[in-house]
N, C-alpha and C positions, 0 to 999 in steps of 0.2 A: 504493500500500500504506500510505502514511499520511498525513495532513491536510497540506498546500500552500497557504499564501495570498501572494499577488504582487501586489508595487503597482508599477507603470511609471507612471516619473516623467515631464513633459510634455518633458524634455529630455533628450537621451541621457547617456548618461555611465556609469558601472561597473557590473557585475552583482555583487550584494554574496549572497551565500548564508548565513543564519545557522541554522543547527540545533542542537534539544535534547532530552533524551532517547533521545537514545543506548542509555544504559543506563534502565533502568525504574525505577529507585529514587532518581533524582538529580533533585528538582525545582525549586528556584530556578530553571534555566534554563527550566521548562517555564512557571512562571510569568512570567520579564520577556518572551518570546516572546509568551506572551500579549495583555500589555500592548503591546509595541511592536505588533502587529495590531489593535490598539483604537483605539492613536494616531495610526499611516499611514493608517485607515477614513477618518480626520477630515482628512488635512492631503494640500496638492496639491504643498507646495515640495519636492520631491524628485528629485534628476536624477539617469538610471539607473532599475536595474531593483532592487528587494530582493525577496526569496527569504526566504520564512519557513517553517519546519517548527518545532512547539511539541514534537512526541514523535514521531521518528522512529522509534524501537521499541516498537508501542504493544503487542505481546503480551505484553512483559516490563513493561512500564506496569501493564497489568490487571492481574497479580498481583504487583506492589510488588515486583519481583526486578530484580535487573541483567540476564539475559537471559531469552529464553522459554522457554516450558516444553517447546516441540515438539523441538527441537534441542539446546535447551542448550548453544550457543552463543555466546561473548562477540561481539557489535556490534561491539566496538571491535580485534577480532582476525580480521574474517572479512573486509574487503575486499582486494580488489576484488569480490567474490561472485561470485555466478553464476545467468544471469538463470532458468535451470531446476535449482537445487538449492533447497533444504531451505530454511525462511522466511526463517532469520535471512541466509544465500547470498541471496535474491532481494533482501531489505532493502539488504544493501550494494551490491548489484548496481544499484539504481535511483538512491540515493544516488549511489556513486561516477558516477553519471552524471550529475546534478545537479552538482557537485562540478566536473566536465571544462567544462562549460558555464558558469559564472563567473569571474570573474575575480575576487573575491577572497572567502574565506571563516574564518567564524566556529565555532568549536565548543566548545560552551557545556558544560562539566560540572561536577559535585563528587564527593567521596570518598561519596556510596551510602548505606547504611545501615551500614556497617561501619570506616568509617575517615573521618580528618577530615585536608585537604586545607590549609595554609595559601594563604590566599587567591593567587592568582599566574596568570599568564598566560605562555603558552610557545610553543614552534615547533621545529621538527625545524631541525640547522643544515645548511641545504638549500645544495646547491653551487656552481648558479649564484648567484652574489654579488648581481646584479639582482635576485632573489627573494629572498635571505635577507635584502636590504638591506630592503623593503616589508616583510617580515614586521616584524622590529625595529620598521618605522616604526608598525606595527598595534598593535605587544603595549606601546610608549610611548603612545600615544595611550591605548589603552584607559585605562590608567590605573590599574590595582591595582599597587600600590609590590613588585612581586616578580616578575619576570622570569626564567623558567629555559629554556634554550636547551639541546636536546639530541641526542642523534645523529639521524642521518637514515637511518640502518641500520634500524629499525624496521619491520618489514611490517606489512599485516594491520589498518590503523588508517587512518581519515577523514583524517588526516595525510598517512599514505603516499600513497592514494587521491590527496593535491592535490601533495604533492610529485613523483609520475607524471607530473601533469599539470602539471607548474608554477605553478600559483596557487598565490600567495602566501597562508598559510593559518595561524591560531593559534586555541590551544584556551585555553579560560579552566575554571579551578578554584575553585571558594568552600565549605570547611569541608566538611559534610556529616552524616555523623550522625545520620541519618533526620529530620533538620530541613529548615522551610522559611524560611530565616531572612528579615526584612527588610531588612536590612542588606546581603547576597548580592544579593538582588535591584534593588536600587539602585545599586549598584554596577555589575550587568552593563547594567542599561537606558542606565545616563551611560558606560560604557564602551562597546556600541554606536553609540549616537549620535556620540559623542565619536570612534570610527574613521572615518562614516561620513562626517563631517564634512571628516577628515582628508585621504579619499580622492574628497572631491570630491562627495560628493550631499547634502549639504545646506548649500545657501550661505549660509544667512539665521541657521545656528543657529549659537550659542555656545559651543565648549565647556568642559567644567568643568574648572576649573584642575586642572592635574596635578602633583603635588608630588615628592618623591624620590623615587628608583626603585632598588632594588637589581637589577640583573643578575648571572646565572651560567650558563654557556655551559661545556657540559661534552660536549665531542665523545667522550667513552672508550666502549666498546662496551656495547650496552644501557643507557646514561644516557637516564633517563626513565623505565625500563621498573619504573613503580610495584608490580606483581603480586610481583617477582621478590625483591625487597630484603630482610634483615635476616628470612630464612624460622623459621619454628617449629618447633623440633624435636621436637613430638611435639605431638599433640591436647591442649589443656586448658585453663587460663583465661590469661588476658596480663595481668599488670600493670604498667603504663607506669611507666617512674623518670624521664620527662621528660617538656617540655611541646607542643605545636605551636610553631613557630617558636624555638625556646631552641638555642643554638649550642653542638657539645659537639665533643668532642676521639675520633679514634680511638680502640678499646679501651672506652671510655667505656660504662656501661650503660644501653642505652635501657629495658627491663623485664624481666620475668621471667614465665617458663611455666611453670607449677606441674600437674601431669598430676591427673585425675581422683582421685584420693585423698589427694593435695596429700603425697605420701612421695617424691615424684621434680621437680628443679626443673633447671630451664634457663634461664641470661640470654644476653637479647638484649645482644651485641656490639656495637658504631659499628663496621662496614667503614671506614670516615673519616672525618676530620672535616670540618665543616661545619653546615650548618642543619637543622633535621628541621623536614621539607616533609610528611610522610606521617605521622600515628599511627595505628595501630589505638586504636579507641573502642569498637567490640564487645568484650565479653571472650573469649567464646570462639572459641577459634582451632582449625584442621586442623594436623595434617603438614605443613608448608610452606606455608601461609597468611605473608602477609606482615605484619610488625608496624610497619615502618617506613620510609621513607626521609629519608635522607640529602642533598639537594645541596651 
């Protein structure tokens, strides 16, 4: 159901799974997938097997949307699927089967056309200790200085899917904002290589120095769960009082919802303090559209 290329290395060694496009509207990852399919075409030093999907949700791709239009279904809420329901159910369903079959995996996104992500890489905190050690070793090596570790209570998500299966497994973030930044993209292509390195398939390559690292590991119920945080209480435009990555205090005001005739206002609250990992960038928001998160 969507584009697969595979290079099997002359020597055995891990099955690395990378996916992007998840969501249809998130393209940096769709682009360094690209790229790394350009560069394995050409190169034979590779031990192990890699797994490439550039848009694994390509209905939601075609019309520039985070999910398709037949279902209307979030990707990222619908595994394990089902190999006879509705696309977005068959999508997950082939995936999470991909996924069971590797041994360690990548999933590459950003904040869509509606919200901006500081850059970071994360992983559910998965219980066996042997797996959530690998993952940490994953989301260090990548190498974006931001690190968010969070529950493993989560269903419904390419996460859950590897934590089922135990493969050790983390998702990477860059901005978003209906951008396709270069900066994003570089970062995830040295961040791949730089894991792959790590885990053993590629002996010969170097990877890029990796500099501070902030970690935050937040086992509380639904940490991570970006949809849900800092909702809107009523349809109408957002405007932010803070910045991506600016560190604010509980109570603190992230922005303000001003409703359609701008005679009714709402500010957004800090539930905690901490760093804001999440903004909204669109202005217009729903009823419970999310404006922000918190780690």
């Amino acid at each position: 159901m969507f584009a697969i290329r595979e290079f099997v290395g002359s020597t055995p060694g891990p099955r690395l799974l990378i996916t992007g496009g998840v969501h249809g509207d998130e393209f940096e990852p769709i682009a360094v997938i690209q790229r790394l399919i350009t560069g394995f075409s050409e190169k034979s030093e590779l031990n192990g097997t890699l797994t490439l999907v550039p848009i694994v949700n390509e209905a939601a791709f075609l019309r520039g949307h985070r999910v398709a239009a037949e279902d209307g279904l979030d990707l990222a809420r619908t595994f394990p699927g089902s190999a006879d329901g509705s696309l977005t159910e068959r999508v997950a369903d082939q995936l999470a089967g991909m996924i069971q079959q590797s041994d360690f995996y990548i999933d590459l996104h950003t904040g869509g056309t509606e919200i901006s992500v500081l850059p970071m890489t994360g992983y559910m905190l998965h219980s066996d200790e042997s797996v959530l050690a690998k993952q940490r070793d994953m989301a260090r090596a990548f190498g974006i200085p931001f690190i968010w570790g969070t529950s493993a209570g989560l269903d419904g998500r390419s996460m859950s899917a590897a934590r089922d299966a135990d493969v050790p497994a983390i998702y990477a973030e860059y901005l978003g904002s209906a951008t396709c930044s270069d900066a994003g993209i570089e970062a995830y292509f040295d961040g791949c290589l730089n894991v792959m390195a790590a885990i053993g398939m590629l002996t010969d390559f170097v990877p890029k120095p990796v500099g501070e690292i902030e970690v935050v590991e937040d086992n509380s119920e639904a940490s991570g769960h970006m949809q849900l945080c800092h909702p809107a209480p009523f349809a109408g435009l957002f405007y932010p009082e803070v910045e991506l990555g600016e560190s604010v205090s509980e109570n603190a005001i992230l922005g303000t919802v001003v409703d359609f005739t701008g005679e009714t206002s709402g500010n957004i609250i800090a539930e905690k303090s901490g760093r804001v990992v999440v903004l909204r960038t669109f202005p217009r928001v729903r009823e419970g559209d999310s404006c922000g998160v918190i780690a």
